[in-house]
LUMLOKE-345018 format. One line per field, with one value per residue: chain; x, y, z of N, C-alpha, C in turn. Coordinates in pm, 1 decimal. Layout:
REM LUMLOKE-345018
kette	[A,...] .
n_x	[X,...] .
n_y	[Y,...] .
n_z	[Z,...] .
ca_x	[X,...] .
ca_y	[Y,...] .
ca_z	[Z,...] .
c_x	[X,...] .
c_y	[Y,...] .
c_z	[Z,...] .
REM end
This chain:
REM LUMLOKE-345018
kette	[A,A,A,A,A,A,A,A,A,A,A,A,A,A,A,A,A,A,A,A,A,A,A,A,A,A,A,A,A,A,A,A,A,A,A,A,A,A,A,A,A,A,A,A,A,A,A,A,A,A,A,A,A,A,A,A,A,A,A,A,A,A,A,A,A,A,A,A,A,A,A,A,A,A,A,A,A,A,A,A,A,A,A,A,A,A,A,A,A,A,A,A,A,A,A,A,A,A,A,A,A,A,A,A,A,A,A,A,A,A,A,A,A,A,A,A,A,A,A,A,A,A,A,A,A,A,A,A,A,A,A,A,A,A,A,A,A,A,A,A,A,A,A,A,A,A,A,A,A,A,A,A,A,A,A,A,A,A,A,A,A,A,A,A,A,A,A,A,A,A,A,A,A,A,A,A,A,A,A,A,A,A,A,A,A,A,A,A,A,A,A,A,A,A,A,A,A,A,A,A,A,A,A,A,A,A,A,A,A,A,A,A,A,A,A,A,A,A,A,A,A,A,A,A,A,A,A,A,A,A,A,A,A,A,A,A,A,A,A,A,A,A,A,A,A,A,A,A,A,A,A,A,A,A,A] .
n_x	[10511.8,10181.4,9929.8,9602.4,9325.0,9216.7,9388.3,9581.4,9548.3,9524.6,9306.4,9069.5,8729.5,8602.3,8764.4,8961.4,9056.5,9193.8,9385.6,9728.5,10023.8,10310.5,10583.2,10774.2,10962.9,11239.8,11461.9,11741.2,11692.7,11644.5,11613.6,11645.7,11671.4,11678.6,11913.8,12061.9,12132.4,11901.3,11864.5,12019.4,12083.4,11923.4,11843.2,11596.3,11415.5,11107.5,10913.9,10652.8,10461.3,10575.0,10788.5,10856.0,11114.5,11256.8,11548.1,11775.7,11959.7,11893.0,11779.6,11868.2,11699.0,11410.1,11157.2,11130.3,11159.1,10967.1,10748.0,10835.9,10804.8,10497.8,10396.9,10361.0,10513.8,10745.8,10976.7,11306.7,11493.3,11547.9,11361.0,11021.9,10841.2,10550.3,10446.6,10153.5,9860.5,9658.5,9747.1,9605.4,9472.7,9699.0,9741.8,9551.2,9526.4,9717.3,9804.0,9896.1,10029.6,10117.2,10353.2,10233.8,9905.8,9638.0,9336.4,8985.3,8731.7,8547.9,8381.6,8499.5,8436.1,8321.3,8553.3,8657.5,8474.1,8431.7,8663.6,8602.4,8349.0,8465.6,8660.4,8502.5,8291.5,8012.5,7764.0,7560.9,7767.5,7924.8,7927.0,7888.2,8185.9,8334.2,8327.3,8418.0,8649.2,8773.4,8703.7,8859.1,9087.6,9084.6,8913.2,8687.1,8498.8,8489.3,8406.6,8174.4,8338.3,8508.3,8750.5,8973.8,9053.1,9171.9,9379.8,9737.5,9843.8,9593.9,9515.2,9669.7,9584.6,9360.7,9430.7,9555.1,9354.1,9201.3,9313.7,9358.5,9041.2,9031.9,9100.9,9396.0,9649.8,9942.0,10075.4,10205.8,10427.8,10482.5,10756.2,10521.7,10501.1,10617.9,10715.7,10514.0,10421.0,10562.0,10350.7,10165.3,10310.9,10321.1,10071.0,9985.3,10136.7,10052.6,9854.3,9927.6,10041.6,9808.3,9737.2,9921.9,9846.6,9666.3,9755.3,9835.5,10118.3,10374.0,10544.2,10776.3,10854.6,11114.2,11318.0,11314.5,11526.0,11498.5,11186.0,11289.5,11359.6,11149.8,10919.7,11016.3,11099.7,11258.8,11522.1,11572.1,11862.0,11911.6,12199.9,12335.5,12141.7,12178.8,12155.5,12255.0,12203.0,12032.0,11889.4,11807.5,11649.0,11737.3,12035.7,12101.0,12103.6,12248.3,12460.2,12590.4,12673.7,12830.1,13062.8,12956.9,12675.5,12708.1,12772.5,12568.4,12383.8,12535.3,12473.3,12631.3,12691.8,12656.4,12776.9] .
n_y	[1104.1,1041.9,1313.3,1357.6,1597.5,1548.2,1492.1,1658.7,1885.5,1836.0,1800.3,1863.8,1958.2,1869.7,1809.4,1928.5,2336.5,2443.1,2276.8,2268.2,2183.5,2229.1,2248.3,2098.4,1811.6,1709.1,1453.2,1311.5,1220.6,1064.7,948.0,665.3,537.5,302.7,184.5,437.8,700.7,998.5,1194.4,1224.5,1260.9,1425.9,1718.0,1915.2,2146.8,2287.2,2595.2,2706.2,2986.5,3205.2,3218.3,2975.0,2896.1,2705.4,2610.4,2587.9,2419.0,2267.8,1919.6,1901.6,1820.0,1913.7,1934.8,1649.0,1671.1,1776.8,1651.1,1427.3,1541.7,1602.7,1358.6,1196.0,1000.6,768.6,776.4,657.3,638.6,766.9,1014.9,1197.5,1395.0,1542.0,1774.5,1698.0,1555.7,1273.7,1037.2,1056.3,1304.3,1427.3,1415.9,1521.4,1793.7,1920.8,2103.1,2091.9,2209.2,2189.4,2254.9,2249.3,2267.5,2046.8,2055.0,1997.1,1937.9,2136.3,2367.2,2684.3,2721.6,2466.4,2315.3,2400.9,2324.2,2018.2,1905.7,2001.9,1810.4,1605.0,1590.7,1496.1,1745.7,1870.0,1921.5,2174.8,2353.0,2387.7,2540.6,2789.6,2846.5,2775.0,2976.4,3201.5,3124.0,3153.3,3440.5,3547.6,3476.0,3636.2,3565.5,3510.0,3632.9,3453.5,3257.8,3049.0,2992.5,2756.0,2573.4,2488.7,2702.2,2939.3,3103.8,3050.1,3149.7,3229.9,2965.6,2867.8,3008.2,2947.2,2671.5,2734.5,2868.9,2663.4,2472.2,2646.5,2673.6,2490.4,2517.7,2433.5,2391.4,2383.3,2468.3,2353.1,2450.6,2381.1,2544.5,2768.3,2974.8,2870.1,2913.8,3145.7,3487.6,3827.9,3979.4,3807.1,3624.2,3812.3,3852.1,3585.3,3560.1,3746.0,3637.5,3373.4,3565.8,3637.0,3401.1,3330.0,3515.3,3451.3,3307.1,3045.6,2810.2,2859.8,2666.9,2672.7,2563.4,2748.3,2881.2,3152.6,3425.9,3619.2,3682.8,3504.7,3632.5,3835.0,3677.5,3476.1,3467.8,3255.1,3027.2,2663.4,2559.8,2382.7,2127.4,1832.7,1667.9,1707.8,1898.1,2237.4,2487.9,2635.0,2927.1,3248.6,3457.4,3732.4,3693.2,3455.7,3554.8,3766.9,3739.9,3417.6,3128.8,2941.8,2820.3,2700.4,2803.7,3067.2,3072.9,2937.0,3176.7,3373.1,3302.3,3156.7,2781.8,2490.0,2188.0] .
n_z	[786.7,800.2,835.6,1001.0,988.3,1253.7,1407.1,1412.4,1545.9,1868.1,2099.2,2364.9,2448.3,2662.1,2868.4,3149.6,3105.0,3243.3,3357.3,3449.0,3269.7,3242.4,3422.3,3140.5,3117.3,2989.9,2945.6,2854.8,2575.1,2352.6,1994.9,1757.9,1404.7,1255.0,1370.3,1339.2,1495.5,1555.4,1694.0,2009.6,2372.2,2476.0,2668.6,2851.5,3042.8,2989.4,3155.4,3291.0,3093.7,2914.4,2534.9,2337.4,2075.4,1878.9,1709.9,1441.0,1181.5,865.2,914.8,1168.9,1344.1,1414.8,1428.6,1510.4,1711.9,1845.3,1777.8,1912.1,2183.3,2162.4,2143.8,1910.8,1790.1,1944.0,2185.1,2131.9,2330.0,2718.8,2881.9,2865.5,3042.5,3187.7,3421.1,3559.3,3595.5,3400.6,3131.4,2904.2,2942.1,2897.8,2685.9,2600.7,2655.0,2487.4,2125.2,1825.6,1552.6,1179.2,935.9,700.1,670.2,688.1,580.8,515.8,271.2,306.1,462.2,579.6,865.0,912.9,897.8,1198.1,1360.5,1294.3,1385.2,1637.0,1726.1,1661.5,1917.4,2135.1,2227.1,2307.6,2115.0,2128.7,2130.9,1986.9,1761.0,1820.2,1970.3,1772.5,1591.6,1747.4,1791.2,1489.3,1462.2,1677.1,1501.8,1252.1,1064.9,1068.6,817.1,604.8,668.8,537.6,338.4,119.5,232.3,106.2,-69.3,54.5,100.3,146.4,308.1,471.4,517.9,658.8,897.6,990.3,1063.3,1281.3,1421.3,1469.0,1617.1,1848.1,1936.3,2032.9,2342.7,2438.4,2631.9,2614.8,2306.0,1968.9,1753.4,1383.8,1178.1,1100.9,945.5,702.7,343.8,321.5,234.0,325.3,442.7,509.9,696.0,949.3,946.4,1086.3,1257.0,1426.5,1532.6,1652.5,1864.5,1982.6,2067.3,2293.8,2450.1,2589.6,2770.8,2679.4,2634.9,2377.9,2173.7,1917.5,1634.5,1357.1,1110.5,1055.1,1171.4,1246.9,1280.2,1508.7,1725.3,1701.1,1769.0,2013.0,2353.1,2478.7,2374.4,2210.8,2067.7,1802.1,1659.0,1445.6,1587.8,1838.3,2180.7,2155.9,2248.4,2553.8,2562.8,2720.3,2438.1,2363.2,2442.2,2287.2,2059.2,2000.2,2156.3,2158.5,2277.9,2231.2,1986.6,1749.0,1781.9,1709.8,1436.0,1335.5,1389.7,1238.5,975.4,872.8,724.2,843.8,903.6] .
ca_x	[10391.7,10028.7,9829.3,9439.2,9287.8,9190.3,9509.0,9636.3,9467.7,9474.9,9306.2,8942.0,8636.6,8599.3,8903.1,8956.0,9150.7,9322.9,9543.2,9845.5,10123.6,10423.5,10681.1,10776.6,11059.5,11322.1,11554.5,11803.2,11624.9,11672.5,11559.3,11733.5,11632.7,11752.1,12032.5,12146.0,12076.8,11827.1,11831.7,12052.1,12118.4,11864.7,11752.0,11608.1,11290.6,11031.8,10872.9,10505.4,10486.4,10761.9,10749.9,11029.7,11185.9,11349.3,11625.2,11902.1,12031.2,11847.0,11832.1,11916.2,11601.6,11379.4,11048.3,11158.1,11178.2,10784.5,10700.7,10822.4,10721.6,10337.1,10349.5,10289.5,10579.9,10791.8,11118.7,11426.3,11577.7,11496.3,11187.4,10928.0,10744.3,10483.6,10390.2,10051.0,9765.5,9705.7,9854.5,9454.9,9463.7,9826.1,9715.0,9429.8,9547.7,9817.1,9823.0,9981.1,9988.7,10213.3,10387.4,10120.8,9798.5,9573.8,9225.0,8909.7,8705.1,8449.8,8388.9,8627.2,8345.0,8303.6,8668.1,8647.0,8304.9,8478.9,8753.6,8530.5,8294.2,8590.8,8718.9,8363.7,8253.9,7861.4,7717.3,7553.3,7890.0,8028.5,7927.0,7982.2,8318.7,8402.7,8287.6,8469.7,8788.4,8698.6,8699.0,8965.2,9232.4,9063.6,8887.1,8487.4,8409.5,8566.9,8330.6,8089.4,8428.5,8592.6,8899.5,9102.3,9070.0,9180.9,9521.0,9846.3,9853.9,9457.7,9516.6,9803.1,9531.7,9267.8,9466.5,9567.1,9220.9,9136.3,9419.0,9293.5,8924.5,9021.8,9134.9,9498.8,9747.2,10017.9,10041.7,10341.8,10431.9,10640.6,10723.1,10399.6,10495.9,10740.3,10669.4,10448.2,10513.4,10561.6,10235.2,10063.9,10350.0,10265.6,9913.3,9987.1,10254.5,9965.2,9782.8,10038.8,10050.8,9709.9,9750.7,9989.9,9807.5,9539.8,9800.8,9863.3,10241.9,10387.2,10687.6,10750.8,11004.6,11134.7,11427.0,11374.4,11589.9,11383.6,11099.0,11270.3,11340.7,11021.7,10811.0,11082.8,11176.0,11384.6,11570.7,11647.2,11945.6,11975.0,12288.2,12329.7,12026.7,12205.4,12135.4,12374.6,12213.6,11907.8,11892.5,11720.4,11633.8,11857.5,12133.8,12170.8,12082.3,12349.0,12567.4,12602.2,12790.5,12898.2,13112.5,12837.1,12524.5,12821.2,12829.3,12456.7,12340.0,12588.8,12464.1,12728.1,12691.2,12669.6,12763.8] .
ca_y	[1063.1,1171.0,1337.2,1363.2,1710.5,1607.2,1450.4,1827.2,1948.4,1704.1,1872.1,1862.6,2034.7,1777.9,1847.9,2099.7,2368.6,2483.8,2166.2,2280.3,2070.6,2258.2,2201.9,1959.8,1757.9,1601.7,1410.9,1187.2,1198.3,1008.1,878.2,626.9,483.7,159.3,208.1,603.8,856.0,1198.0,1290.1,1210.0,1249.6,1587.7,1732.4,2072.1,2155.2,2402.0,2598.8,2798.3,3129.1,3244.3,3132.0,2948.3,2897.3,2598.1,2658.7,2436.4,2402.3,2136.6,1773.5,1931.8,1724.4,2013.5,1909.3,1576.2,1695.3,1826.3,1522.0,1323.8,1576.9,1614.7,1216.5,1142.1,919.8,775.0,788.8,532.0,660.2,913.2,1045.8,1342.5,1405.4,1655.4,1808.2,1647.3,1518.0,1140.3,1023.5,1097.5,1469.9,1494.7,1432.1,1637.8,1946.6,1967.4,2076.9,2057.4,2276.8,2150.2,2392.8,2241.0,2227.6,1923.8,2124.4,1929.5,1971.7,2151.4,2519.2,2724.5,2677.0,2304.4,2244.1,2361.2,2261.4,1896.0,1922.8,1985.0,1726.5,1488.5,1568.4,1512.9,1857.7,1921.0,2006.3,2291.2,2452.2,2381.8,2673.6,2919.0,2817.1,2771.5,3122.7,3235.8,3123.7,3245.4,3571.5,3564.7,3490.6,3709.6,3438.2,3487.7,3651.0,3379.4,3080.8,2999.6,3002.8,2652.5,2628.1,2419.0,2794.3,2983.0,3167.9,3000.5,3241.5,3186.3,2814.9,2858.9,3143.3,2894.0,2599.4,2786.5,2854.9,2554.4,2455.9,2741.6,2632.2,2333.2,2548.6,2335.3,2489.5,2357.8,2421.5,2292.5,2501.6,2307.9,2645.8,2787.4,3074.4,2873.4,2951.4,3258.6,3588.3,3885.6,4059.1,3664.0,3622.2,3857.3,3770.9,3459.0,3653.0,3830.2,3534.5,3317.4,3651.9,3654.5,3255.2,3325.5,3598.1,3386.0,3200.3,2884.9,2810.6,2846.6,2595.2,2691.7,2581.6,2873.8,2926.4,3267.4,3494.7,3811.3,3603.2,3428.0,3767.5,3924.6,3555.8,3416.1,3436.8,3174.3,2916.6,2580.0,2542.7,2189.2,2053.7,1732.4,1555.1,1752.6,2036.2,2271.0,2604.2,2680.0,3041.3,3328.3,3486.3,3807.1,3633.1,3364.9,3612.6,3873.0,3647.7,3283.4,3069.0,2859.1,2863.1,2670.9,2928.6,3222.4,3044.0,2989.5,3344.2,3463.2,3261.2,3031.5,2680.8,2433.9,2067.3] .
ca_z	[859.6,727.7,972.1,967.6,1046.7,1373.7,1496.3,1381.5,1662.7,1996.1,2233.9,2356.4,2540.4,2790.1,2959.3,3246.6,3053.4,3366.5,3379.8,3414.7,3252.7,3301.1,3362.8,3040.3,3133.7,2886.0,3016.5,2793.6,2485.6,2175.2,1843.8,1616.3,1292.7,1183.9,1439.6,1349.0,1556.5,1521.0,1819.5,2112.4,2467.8,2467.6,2834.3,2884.3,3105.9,2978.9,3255.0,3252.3,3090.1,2786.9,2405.7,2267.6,1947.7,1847.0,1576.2,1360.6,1025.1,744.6,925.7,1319.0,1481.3,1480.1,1344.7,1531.1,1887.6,1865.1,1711.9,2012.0,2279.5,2175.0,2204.5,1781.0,1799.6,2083.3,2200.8,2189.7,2467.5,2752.8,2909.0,2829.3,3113.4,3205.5,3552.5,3600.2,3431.1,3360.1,2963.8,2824.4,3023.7,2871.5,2533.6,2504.1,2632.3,2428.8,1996.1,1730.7,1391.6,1087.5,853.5,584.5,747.3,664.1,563.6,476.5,148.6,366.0,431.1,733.5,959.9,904.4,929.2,1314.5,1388.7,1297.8,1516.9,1800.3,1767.9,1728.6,2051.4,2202.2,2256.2,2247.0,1984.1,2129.8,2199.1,1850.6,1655.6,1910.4,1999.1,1593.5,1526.4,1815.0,1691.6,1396.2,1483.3,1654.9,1415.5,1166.8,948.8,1091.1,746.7,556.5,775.8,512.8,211.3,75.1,319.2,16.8,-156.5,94.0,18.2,225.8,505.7,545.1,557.2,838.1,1041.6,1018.9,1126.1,1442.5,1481.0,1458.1,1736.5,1955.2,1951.1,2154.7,2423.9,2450.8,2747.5,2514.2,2164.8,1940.9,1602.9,1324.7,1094.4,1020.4,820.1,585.7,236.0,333.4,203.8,434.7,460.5,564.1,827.4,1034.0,1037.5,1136.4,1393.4,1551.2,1517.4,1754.7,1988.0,2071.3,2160.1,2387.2,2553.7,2665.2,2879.5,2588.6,2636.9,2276.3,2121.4,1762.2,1552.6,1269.6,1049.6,1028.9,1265.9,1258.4,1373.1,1623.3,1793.6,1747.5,1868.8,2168.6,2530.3,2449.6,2248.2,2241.4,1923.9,1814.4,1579.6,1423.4,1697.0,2007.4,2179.3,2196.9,2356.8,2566.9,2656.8,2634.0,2293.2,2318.7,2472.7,2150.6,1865.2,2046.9,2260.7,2192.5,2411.8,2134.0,1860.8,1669.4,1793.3,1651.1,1332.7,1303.1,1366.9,1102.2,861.3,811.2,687.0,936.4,835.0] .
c_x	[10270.5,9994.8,9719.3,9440.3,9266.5,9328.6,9622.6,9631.0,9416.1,9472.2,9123.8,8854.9,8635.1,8692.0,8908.9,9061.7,9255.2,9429.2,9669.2,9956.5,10240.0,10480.7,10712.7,10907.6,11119.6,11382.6,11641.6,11745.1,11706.4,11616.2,11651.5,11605.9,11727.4,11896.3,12149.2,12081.9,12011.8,11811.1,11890.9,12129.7,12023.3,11802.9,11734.4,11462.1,11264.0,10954.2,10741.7,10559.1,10626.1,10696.1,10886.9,11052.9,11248.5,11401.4,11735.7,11894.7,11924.1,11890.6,11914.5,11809.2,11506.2,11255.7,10982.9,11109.2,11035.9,10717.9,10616.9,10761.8,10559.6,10293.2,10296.2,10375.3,10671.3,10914.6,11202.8,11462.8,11521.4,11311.5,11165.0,10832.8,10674.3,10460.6,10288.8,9941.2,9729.7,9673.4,9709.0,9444.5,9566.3,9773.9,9631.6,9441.4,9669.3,9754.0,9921.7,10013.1,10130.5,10252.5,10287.0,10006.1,9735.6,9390.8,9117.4,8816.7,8554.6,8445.3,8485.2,8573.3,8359.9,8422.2,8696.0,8588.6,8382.2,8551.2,8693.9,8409.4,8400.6,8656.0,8625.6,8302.0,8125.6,7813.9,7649.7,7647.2,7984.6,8055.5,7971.5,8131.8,8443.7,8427.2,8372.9,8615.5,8820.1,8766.8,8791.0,9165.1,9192.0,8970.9,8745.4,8420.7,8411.9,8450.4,8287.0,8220.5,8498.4,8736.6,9005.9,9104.4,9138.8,9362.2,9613.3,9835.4,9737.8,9444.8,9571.6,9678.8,9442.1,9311.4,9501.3,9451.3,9121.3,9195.8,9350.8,9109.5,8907.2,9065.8,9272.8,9602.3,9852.7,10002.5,10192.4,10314.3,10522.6,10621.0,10592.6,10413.0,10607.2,10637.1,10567.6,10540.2,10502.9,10449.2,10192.5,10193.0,10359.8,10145.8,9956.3,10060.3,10139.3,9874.6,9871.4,10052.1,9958.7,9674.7,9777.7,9935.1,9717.6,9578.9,9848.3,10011.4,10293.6,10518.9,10678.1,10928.4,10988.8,11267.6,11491.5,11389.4,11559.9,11260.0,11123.0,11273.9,11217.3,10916.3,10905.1,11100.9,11283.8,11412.3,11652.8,11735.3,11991.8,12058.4,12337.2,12227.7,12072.8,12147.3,12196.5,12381.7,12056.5,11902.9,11805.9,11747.1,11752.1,12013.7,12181.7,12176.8,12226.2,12490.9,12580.7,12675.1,12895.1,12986.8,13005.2,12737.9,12598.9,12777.9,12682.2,12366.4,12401.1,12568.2,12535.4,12690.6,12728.6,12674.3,12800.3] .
c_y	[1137.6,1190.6,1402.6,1515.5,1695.7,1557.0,1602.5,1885.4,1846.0,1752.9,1828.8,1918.2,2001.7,1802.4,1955.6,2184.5,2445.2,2406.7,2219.8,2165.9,2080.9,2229.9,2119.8,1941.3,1664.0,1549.2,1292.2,1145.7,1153.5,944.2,829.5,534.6,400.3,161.9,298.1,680.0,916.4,1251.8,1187.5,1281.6,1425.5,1585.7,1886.5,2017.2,2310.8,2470.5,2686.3,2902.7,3132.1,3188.1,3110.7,2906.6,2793.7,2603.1,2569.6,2515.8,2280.8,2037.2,1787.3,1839.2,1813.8,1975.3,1727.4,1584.5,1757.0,1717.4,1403.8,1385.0,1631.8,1478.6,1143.1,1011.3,881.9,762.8,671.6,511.3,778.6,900.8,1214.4,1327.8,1561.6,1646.1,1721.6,1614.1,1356.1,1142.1,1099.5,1269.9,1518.9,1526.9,1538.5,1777.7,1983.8,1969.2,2147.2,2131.6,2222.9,2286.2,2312.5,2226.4,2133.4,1947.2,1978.7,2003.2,2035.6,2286.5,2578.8,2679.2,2544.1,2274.5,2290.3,2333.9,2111.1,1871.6,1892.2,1917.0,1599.6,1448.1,1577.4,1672.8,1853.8,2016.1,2143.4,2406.8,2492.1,2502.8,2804.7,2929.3,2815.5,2892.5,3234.4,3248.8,3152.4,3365.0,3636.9,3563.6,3598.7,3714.0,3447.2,3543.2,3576.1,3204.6,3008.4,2956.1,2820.5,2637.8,2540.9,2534.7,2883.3,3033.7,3091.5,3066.0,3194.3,3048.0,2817.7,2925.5,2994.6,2751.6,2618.8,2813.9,2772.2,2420.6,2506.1,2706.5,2549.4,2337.5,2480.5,2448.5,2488.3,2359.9,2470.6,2337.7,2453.6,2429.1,2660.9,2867.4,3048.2,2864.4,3042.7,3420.5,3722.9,3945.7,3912.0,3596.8,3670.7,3852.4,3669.9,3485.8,3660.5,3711.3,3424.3,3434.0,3654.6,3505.7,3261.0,3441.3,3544.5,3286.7,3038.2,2909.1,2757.1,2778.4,2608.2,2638.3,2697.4,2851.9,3066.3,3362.4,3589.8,3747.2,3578.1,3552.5,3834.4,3828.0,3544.4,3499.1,3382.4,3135.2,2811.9,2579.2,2398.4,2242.3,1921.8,1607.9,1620.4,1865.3,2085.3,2364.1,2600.3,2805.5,3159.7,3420.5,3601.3,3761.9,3507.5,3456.0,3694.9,3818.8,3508.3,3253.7,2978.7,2885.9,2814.8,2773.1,3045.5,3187.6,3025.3,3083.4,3380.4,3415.3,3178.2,2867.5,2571.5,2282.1,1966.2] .
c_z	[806.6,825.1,877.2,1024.8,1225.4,1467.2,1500.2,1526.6,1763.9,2065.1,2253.0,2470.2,2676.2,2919.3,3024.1,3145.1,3165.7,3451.3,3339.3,3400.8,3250.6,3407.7,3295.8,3108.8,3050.6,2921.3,2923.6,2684.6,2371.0,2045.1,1747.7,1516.3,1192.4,1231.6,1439.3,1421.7,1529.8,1593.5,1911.9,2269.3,2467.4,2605.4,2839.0,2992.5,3015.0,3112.4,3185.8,3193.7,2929.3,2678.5,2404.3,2155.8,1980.9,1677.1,1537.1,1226.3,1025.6,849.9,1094.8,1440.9,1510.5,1521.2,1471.4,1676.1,1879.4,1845.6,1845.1,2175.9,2272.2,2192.1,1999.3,1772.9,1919.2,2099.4,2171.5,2258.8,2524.1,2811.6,2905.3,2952.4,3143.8,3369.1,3620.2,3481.2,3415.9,3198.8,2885.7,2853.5,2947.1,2753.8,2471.6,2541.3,2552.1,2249.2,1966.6,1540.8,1312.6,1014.5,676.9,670.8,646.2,668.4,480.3,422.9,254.1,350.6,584.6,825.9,961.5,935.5,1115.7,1428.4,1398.9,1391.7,1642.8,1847.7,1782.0,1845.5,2142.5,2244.5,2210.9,2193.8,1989.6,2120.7,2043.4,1772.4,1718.1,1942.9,1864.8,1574.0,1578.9,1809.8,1588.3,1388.7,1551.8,1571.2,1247.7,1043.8,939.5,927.3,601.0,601.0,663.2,314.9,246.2,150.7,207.8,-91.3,-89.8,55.8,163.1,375.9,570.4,586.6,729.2,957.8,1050.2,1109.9,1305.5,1480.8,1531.8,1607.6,1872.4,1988.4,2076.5,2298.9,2510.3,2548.0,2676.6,2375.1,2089.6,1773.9,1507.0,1233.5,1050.3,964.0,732.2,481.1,206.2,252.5,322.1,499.2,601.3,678.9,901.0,1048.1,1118.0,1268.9,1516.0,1544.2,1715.0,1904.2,2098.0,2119.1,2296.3,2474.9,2599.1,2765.7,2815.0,2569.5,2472.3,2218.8,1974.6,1736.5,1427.2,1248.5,1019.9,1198.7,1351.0,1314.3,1509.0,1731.6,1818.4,1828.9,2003.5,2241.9,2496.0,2356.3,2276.0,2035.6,1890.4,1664.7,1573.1,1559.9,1825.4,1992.6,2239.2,2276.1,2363.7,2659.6,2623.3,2473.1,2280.3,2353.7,2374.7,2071.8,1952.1,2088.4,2264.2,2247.1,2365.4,1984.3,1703.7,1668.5,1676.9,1508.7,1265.3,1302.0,1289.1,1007.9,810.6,783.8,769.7,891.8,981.7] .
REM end
């Protein structure tokens, strides 16, 4: 699927940001394609508060299951529901960051200056609110720099900045520090920390382990489109319940 910069980021000014939309509700979820499976029979609830991790093996539904609960694509089977809100309220407080971000030939500034006239926000508010985000992910002295130069990690900070601008209660991570090197995933770490301290309920997917420990609360573990464990974070990495979870914390090869 291509996505545009601003569909990156679906959230907008307009919107009360103290809609709460928690609890998400899954219930019976599925996705087929051309009559196979990628996801079936999936039910968890998310509740306010916590980050969670969503983890698998290659081709588990990970990427999949964010997809269908930010609303980009829609289910086969099953319902996603949110707390409150009507579908326009749902949409816009919730984003969305890719593990490539989708940067425009502009400068850092301009790319979330755009954003936030896209999602109607007045123009008085733009620059302040850009700069602001900005500055918080680390990026303010960077504003007036080419964001298609910017080094990998700076792409990823700015994209979350660019997320965070829009003031979204929900915001949905598909790996953002894959293909980073270690220094530029922990920016991006403390980047995601100080999201979630502002009260923005965080869903990331990640492959890596040491991550998921140092980001989650929890974890939902999908294999082959199911899901097999949702518990908290030290209780999978330490204690799975499964002989599958056992077999994917040790590294083993999951087919």
């Amino acid at each position: 699927m291509k996505v545009s910069p601003v569909s990156e980021t679906t959230a907008v000014c307009a919107v009360d940001s103290g809609l709460e939309l928690l609890p998400l509700r899954v219930s019976s979820l599925g996705f087929d394609v051309a009559g196979r499976p990628l996801l079936a029979d999936v039910s968890f609830t998310l509740e306010p508060g916590g980050r969670t991790c969503v983890v698998g093996p290659n081709g588990a539904g990970k990427s999949l299951l964010l997809r269908l609960c930010h609303g980009l694509i829609k289910p086969s089977h099953g319902e996603i529901s949110w707390a409150r809100g009507s579908a326009d309220e749902q949409r816009r407080t919730q984003a969305m960051v890719f593990q490539r971000p989708v940067l425009l030939r502009r400068s850092v500034l301009a790319n979330v200056e755009h954003a936030l006239a896209a999602r109607d926000c007045p123009h008085s508010e733009r620059r302040p609110k850009a700069m602001a985000a900005l500055k918080k992910a680390g990026l303010s002295e960077l504003a007036q720099r080419n964001a298609r130069v910017l080094s990998g990690g700076e792409q990823q900070r700015l994209a979350l900045a660019r997320a965070w601008a829009l003031e979204p209660r929900v915001l949905f991570l598909d790996e953002p520090t894959a293909h980073l090197d270690p220094a530029a995933t922990r920016a991006v770490e403390e980047v995601i920390t100080r999201i979630d301290s502002e009260g923005v309920r965080i869903v990331m997917v990640s492959h890596d382990l040491g991550q998921v420990r140092r980001i989650a609360s929890e974890v939902l573990f999908l294999h082959g489109g199911r899901l097999v464990e949702h518990s908290p974070v030290e209780r999978f990495l330490d204690a799975p319940a499964t002989p599958l979870a056992a077999a994917f914390v040790a590294g083993q090869l999951l087919w």
